[in-house]
C-alpha positions in Angstrom: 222.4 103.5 111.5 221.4 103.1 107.9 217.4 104.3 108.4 219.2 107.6 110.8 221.2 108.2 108.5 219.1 108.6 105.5 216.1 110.2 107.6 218.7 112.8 108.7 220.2 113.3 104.9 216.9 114.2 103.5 216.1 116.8 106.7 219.4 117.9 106.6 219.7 118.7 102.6 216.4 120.9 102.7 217.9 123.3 105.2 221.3 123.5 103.1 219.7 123.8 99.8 217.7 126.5 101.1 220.2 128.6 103.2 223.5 128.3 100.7 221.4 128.2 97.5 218.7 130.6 98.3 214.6 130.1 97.9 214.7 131.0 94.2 216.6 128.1 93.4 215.1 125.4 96.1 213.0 123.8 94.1 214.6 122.6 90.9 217.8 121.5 93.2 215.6 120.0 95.4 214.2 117.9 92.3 217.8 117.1 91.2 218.9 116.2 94.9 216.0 113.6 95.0 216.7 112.3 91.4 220.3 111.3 92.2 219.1 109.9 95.5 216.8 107.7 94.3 219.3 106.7 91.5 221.5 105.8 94.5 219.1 104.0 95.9 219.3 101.4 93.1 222.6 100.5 94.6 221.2 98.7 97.4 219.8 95.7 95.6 223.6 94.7 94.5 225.0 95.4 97.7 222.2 93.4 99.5 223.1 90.4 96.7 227.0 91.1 97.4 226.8 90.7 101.5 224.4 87.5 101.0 224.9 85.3 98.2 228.1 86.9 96.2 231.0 87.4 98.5 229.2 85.5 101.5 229.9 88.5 103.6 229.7 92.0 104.5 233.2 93.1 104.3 232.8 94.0 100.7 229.4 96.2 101.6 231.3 97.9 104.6 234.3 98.4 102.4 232.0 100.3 99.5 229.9 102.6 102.4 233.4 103.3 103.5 235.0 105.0 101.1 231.3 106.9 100.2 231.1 107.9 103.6 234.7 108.8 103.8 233.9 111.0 100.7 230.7 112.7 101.8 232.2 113.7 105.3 234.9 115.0 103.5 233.0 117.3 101.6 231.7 120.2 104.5 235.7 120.0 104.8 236.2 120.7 101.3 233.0 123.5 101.7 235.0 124.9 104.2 238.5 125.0 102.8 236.3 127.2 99.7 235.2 129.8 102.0 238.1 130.4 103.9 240.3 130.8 100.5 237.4 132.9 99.2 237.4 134.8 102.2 241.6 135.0 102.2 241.2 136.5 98.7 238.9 139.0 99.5 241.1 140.4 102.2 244.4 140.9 99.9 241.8 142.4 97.3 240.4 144.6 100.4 244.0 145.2 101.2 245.5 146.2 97.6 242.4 148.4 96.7 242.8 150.5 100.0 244.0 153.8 99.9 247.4 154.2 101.4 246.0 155.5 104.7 243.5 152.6 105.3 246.2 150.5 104.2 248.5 151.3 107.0 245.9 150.9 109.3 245.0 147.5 107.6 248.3 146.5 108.3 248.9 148.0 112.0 251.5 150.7 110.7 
């Protein structure tokens, strides 16, 4: 699941990057998503040393990808949560800035 995973993180960053972010600003994000990848990818050695010859087994490992993947699923959540508040706030500004006529009709008056 690990290889899937990862091949399907790197695909799947390139679209995002490029449809929130725009095609002005793909490239240097792009550099900066790589960098802390490949940072993170220093990570495995001590995990690979913790599931073999440190703890003797792989609940520690499965505990640590755990709580990262708990963390990066939770974040289209959290992506989500943004735009609906965002778009809640832009409706009550749409709704106080409205003339009195569009407001009624705003409100089904």
């Amino acid at each position: 699941t690990f290889a899937y995973y990862r091949a399907a993180c790197f695909g799947t960053m390139a679209a995002v990057v490029v449809f929130t972010c725009g095609h002005d600003n793909f490239g240097m994000l792009w550099g900066v998503l790589y960098a802390v990848s490949g940072l993170l990818n220093l990570t495995i050695a001590p995990l690979v040393y913790l599931s073999t010859r440190g703890a003797g087994s792989y609940m520690l490992t499965n505990q640590a990808m755990g709580v990262v993947c708990t963390v990066l699923l939770g974040y289209p959540l959290w992506l989500w949560y943004q735009d609906h508040m965002a778009a809640k706030a832009v409706s009550a500004r749409d709704r106080r800035e409205a003339p009195l006529h569009e407001k009624e009709a705003l409100l089904g008056v």
